[in-house]
DSSP file (Angstrom, degrees, kcal/mol; ACC not computed):
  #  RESIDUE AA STRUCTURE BP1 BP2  ACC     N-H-->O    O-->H-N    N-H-->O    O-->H-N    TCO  KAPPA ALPHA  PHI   PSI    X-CA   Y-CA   Z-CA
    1    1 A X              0   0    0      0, 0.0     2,-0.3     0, 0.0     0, 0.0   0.000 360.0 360.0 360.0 140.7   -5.2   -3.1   17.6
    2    2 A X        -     0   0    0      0, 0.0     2,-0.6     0, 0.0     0, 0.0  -0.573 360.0-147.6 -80.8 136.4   -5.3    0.7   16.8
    3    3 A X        +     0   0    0     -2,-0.3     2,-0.1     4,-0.1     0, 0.0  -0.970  33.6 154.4-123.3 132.1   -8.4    1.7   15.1
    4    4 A X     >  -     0   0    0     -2,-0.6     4,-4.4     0, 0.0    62,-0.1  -0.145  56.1 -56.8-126.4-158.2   -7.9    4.2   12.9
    5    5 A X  H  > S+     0   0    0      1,-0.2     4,-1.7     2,-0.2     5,-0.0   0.906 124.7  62.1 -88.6 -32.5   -9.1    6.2    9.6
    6    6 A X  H  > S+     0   0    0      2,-0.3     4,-1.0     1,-0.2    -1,-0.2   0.753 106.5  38.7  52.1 -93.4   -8.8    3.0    7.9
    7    7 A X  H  > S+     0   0    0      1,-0.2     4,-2.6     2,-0.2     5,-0.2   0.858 111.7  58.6 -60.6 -59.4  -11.3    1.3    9.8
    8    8 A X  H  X S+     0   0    0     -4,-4.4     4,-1.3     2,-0.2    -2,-0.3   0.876 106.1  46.5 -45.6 -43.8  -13.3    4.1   10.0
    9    9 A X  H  < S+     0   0    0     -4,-1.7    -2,-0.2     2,-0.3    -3,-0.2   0.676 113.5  51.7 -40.7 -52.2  -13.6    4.3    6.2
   10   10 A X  H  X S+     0   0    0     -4,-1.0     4,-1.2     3,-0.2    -1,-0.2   0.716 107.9  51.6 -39.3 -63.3  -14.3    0.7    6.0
   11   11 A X  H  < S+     0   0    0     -4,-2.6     4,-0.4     2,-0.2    -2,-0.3   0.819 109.3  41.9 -46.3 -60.2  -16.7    0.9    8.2
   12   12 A X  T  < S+     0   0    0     -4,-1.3    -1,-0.2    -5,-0.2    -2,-0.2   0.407 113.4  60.3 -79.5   0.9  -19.2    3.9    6.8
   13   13 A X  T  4 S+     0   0    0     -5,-0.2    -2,-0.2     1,-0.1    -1,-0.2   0.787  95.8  59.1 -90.2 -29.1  -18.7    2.4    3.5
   14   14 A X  S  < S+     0   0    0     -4,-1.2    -2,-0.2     2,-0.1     2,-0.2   0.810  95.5  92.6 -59.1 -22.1  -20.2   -0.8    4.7
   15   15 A X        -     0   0    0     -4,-0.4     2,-0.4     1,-0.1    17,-0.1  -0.573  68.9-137.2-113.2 173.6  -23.3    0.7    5.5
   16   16 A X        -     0   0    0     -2,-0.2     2,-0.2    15,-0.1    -1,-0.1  -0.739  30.4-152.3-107.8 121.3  -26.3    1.4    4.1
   17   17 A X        -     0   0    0     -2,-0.4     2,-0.6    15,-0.1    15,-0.1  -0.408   2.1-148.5-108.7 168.7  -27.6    5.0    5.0
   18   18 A X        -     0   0    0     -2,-0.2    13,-2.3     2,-0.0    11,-0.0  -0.827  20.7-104.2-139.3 127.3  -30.7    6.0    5.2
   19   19 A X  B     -A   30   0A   0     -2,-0.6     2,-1.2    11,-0.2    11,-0.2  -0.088  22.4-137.9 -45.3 117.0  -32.3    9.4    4.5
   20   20 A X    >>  -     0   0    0      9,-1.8     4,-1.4     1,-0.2     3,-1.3  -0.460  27.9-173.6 -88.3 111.2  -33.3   11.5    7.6
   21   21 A X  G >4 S+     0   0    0     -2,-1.2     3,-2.4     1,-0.3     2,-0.5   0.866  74.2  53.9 -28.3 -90.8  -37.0   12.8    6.3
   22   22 A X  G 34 S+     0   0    0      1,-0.4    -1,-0.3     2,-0.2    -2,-0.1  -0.089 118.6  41.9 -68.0  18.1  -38.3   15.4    8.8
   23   23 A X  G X> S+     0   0    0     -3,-1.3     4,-2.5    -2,-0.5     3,-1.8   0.426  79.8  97.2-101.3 -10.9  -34.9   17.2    8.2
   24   24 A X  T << S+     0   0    0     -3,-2.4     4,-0.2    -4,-1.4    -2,-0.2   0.392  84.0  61.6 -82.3  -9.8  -34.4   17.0    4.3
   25   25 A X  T 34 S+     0   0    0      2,-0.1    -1,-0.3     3,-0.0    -3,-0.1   0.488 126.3   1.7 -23.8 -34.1  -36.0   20.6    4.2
   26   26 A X  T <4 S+     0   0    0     -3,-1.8    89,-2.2    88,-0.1    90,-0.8   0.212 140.2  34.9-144.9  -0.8  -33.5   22.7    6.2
   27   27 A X     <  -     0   0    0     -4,-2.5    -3,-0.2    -7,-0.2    87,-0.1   0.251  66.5-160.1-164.8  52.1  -31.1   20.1    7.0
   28   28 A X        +     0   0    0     -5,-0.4    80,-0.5    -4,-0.2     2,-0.3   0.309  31.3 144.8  -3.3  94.6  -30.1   17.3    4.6
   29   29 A X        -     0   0    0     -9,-0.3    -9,-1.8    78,-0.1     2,-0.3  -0.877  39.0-126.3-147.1-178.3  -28.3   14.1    6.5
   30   30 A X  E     -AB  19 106A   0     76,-1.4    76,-2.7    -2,-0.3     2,-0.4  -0.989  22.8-152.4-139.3 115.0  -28.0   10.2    6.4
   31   31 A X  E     - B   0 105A   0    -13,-2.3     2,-0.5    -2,-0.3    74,-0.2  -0.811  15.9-175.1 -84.8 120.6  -28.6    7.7    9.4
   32   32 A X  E     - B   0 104A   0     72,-2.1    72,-1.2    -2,-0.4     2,-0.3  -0.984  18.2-150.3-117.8 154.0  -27.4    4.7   10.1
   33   33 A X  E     - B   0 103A   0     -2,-0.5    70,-0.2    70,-0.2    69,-0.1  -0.771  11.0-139.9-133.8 132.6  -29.0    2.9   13.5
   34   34 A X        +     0   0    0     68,-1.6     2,-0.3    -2,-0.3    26,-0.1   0.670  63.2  96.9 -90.0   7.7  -27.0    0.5   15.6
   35   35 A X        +     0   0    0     67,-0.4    -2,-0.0     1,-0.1    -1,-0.0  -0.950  62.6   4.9-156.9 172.7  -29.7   -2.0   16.3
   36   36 A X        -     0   0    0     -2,-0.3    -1,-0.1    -3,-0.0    -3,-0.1   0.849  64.0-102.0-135.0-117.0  -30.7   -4.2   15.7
   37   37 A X        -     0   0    0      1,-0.1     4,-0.1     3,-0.1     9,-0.1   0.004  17.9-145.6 -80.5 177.9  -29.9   -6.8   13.2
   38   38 A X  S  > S+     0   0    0      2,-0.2     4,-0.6     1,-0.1     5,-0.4   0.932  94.1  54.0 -95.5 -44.9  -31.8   -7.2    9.7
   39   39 A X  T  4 S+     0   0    0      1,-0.2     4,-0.2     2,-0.2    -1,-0.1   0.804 125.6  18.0 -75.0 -21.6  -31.7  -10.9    9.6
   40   40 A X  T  >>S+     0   0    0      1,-0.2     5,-2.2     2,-0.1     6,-1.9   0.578 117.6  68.4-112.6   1.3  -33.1  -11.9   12.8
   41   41 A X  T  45S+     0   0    0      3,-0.2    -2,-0.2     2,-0.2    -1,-0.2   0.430 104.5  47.1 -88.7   9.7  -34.8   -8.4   13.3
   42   42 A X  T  <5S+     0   0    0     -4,-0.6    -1,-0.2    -3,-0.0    -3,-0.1   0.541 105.5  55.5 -92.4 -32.6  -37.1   -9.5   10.2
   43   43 A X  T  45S-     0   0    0     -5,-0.4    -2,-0.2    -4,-0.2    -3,-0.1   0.678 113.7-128.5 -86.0 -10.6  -37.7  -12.9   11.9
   44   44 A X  T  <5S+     0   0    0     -4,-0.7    -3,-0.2     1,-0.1    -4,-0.1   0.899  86.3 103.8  77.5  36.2  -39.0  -10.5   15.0
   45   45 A X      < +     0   0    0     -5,-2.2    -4,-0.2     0, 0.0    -1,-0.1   0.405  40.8 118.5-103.9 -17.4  -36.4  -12.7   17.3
   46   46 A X        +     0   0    0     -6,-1.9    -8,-0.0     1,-0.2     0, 0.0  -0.325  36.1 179.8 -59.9 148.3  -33.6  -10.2   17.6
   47   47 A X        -     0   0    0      0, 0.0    -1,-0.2     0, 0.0    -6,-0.0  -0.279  52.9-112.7-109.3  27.0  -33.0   -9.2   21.3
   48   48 A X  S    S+     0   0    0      1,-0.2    -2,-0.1   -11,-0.1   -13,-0.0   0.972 106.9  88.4  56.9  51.1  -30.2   -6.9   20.3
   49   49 A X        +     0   0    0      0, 0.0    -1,-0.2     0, 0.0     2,-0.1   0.111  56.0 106.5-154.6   1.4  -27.9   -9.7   22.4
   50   50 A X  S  > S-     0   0    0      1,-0.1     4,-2.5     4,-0.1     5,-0.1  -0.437  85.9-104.3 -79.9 169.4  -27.1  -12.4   19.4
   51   51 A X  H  > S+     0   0    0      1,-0.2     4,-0.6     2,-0.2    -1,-0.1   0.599 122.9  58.5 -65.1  12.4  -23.3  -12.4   18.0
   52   52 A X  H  > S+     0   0    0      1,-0.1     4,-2.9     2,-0.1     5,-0.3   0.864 109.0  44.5 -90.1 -36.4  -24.4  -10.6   14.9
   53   53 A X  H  > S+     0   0    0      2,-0.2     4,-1.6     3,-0.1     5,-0.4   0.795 116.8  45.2 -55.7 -30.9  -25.7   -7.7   17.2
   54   54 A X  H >X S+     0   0    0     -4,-2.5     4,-2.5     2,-0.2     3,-2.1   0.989 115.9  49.4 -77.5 -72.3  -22.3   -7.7   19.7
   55   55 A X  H 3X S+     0   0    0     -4,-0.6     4,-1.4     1,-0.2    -1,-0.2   0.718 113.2  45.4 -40.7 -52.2  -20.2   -7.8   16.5
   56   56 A X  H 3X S+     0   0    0     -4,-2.9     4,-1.8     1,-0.2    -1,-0.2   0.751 115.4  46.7 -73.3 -22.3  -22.1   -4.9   15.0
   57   57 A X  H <X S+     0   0    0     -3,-2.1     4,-2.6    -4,-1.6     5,-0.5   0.828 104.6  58.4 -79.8 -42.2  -22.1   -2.8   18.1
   58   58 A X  H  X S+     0   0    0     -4,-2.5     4,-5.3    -5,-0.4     5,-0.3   0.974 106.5  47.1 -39.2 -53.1  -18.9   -3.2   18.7
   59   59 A X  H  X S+     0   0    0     -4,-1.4     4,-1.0    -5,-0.4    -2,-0.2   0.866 114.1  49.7 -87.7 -21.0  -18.0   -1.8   15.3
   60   60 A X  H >X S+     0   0    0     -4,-1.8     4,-1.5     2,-0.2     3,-1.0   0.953 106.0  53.9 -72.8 -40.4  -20.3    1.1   15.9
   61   61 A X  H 3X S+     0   0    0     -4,-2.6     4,-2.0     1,-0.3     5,-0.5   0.913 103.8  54.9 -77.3 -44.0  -19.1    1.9   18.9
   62   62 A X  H 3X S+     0   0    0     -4,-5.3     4,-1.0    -5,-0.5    -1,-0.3   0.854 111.8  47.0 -67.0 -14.8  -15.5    2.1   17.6
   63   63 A X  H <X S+     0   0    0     -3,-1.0     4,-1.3    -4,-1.0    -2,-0.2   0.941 107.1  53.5 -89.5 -27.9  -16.6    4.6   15.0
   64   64 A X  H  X S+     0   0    0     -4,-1.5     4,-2.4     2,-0.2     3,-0.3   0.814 110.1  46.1 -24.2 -63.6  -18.2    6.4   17.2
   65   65 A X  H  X S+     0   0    0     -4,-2.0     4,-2.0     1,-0.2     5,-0.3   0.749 113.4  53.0 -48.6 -39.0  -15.0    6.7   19.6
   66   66 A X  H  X S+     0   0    0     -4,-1.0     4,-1.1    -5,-0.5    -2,-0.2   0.767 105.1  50.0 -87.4 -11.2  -13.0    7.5   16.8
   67   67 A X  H >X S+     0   0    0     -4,-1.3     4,-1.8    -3,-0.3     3,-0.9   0.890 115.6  49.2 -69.9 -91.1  -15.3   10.3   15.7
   68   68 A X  H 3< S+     0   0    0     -4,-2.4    -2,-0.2     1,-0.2    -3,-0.1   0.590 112.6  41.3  -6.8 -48.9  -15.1   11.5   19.1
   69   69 A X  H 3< S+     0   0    0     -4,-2.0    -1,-0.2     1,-0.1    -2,-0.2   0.772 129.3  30.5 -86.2 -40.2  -11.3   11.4   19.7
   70   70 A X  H << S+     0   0    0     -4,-1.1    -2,-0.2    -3,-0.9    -3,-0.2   0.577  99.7  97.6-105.9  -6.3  -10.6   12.8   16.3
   71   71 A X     <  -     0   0    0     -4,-1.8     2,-0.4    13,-0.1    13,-0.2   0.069  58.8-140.5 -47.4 153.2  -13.8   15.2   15.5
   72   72 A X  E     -C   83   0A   0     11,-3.3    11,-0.8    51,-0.0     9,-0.1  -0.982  25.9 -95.4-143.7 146.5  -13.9   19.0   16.1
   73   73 A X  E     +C   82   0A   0     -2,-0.4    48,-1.5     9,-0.2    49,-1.2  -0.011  37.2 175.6 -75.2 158.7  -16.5   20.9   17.3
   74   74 A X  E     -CD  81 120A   0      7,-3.3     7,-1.9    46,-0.2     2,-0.6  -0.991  27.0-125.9-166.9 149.4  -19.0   22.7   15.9
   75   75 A X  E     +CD  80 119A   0     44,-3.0    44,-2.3    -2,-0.4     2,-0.4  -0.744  28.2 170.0 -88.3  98.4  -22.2   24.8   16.6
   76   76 A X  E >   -CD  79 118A   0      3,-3.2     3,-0.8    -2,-0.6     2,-0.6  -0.919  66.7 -44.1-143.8 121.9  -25.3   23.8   14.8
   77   77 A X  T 3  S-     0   0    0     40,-0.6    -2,-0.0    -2,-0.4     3,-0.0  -0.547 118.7 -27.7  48.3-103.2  -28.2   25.4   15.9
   78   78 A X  T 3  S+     0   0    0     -2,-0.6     2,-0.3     1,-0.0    -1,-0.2   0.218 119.3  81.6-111.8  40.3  -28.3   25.6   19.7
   79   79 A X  E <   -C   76   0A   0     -3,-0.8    -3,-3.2    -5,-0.0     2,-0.4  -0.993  69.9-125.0-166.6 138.6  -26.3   22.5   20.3
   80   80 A X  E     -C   75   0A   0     -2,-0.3     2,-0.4    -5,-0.2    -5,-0.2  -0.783  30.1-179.9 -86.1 122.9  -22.7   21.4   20.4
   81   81 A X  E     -C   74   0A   0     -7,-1.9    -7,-3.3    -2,-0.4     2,-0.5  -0.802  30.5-134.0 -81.0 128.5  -21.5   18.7   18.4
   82   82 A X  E     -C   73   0A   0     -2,-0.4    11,-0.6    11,-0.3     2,-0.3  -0.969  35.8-175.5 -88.5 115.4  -18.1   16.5   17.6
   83   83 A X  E     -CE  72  92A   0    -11,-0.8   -11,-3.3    -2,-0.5     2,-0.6  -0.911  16.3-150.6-121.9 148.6  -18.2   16.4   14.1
   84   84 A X  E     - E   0  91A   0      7,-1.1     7,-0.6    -2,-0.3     2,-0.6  -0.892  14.5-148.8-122.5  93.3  -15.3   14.2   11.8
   85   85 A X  E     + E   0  90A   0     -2,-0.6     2,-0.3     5,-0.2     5,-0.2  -0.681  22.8 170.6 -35.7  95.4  -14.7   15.5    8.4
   86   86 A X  E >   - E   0  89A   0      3,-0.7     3,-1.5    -2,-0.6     2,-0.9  -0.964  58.8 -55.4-135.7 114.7  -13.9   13.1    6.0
   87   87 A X  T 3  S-     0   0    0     -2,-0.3    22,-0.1     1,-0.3    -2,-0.0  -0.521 117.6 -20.5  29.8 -84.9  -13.6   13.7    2.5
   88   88 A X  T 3  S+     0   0    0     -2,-0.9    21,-5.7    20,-0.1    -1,-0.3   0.678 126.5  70.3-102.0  -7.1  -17.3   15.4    1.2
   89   89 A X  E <   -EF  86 108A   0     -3,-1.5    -3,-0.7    19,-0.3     2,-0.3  -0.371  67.3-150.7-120.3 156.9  -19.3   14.1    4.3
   90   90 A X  E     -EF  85 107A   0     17,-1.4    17,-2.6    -5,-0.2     2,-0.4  -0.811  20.0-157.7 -73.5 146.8  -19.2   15.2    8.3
   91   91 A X  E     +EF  84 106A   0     -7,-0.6    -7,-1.1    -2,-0.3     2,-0.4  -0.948  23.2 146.9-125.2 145.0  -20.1   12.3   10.7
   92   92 A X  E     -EF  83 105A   0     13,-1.3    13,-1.3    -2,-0.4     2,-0.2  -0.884  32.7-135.4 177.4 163.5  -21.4   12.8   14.1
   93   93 A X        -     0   0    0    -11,-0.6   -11,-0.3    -2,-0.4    11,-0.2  -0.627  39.7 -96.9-107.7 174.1  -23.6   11.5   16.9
   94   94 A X        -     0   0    0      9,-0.5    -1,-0.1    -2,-0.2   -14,-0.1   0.355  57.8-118.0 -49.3   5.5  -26.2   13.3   19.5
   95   95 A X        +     0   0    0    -13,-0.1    -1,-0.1     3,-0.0     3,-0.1   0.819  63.4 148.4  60.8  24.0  -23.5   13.2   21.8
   96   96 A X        -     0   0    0      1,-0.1     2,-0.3     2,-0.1    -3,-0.0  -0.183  66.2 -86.3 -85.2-172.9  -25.3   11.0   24.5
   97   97 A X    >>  -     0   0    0      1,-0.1     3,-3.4    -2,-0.0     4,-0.5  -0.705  57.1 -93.2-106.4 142.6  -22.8    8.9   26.4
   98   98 A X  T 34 S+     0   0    0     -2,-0.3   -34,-0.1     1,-0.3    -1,-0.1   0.415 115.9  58.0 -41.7 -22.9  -22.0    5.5   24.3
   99   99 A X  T 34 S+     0   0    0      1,-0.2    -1,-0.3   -38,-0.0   -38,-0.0   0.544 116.0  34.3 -96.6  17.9  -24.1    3.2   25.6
  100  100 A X  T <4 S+     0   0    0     -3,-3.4     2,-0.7     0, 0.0    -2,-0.3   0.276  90.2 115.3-129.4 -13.1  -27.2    5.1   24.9
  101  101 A X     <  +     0   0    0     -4,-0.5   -37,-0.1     1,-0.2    -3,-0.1  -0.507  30.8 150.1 -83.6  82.9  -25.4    6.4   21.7
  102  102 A X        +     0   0    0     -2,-0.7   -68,-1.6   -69,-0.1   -67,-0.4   0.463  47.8  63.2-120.8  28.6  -27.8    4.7   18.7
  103  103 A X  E     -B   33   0A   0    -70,-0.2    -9,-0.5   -69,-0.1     2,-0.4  -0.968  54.6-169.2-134.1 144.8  -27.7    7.2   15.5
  104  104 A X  E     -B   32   0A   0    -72,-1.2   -72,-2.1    -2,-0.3     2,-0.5  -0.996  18.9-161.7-129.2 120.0  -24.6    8.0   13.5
  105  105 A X  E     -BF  31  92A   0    -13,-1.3   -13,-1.3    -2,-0.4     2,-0.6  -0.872  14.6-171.7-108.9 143.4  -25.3   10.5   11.5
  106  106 A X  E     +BF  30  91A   0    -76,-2.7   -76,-1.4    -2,-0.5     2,-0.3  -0.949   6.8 170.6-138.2 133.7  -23.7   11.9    8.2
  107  107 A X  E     - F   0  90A   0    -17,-2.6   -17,-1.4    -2,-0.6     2,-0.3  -0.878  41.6 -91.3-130.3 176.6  -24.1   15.1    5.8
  108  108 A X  E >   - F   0  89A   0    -80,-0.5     3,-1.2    -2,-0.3     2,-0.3  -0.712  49.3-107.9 -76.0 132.4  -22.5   16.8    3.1
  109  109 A X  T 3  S-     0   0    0    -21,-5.7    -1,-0.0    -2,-0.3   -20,-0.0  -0.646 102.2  -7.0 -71.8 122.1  -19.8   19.7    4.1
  110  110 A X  T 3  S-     0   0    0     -2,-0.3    -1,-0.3     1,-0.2   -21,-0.1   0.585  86.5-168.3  92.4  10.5  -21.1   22.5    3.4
  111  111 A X    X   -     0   0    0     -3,-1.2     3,-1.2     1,-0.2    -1,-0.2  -0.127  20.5-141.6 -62.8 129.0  -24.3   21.4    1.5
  112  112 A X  T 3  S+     0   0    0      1,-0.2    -1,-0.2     3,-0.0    -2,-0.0   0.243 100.2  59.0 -83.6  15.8  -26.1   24.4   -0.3
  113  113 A X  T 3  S+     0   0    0    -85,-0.1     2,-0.2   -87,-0.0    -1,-0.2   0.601  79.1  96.7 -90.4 -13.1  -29.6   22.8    0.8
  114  114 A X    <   -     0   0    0     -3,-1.2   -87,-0.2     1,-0.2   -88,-0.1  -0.490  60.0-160.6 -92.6 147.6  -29.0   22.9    4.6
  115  115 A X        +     0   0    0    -89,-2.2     2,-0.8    -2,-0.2    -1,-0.2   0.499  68.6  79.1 -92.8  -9.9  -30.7   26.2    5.9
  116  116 A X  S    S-     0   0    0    -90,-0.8    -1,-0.1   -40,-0.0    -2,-0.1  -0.795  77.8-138.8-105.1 104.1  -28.5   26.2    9.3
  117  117 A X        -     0   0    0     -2,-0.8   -40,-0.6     1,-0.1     2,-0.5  -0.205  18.1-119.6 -75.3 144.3  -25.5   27.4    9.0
  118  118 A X  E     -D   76   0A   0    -42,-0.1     2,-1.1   -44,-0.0   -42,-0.2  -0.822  12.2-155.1 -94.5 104.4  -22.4   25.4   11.0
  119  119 A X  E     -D   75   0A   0    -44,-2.3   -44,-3.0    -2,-0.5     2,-0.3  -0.601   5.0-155.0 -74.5  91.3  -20.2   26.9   13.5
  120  120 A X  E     -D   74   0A   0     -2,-1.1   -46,-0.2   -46,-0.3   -47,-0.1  -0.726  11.2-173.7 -70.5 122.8  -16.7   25.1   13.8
  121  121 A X  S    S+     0   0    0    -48,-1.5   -47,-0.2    -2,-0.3    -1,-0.1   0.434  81.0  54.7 -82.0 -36.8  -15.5   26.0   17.6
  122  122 A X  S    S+     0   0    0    -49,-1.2     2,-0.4     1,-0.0    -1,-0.1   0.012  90.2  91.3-120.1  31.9  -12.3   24.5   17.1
  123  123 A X              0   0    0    -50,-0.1    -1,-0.0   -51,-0.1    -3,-0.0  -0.975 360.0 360.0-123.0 140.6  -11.0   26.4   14.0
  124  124 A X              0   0    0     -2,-0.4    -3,-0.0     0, 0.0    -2,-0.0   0.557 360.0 360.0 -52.2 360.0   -8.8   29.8   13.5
């Protein structure tokens, strides 16, 4: 199966985002965390190894790749990014390598609160 914009869509609509504090002064964004789950991570039992956790990594990890593959780069502050532009929002991760890869992050394009301006690398 192809995973596509689709899936992606589907996917960051499912979740529940969560405000990143210690930027909301100079650089306004939304987290979502891949691990790990709320129903047995309340019961304190999760080891981020039951099927809700596989299922849910799984499905981060394909948005993630697909951010990657279809993303363009961009300059924000001193560090390079793959960022995915999808209707008002950019998505992107820290850029660690994927199995260490646990924040997805999302802002508004172009947000007149963020104080750091964004370099796109891969536009004319």
């Amino acid at each position: 199966m192809n995973y596509g914009i689709e899936d992606f869509t589907n996917y960051i609509n499912s979740k529940t985002w969560k405000n990143a504090k210690t930027f909301e002064h100079f650089a306004p964004h939304e987290y979502v965390l891949s691990f790990p789950c709320e129903k047995t991570k309340a019961e304190g039992k999760c080891t981020n190894n039951c099927d809700i956790c596989k299922a849910e990594r799984k499905a981060f990890e394909d948005a993630v790749i697909f951010i990657r593959e279809n993303g363009e780069r961009a300059k924000f502050q001193n560090r390079i990014y793959t960022m995915l532009c999808l209707g008002n929002y950019q998505y992107w991760t820290m850029g660690d390598p994927l199995e260490t890869t646990w924040v997805l992050n999302k802002a508004l394009i172009d947000d007149p609160r963020c104080k750091v301006k964004t370099y796109w690398l891969d536009r004319a």
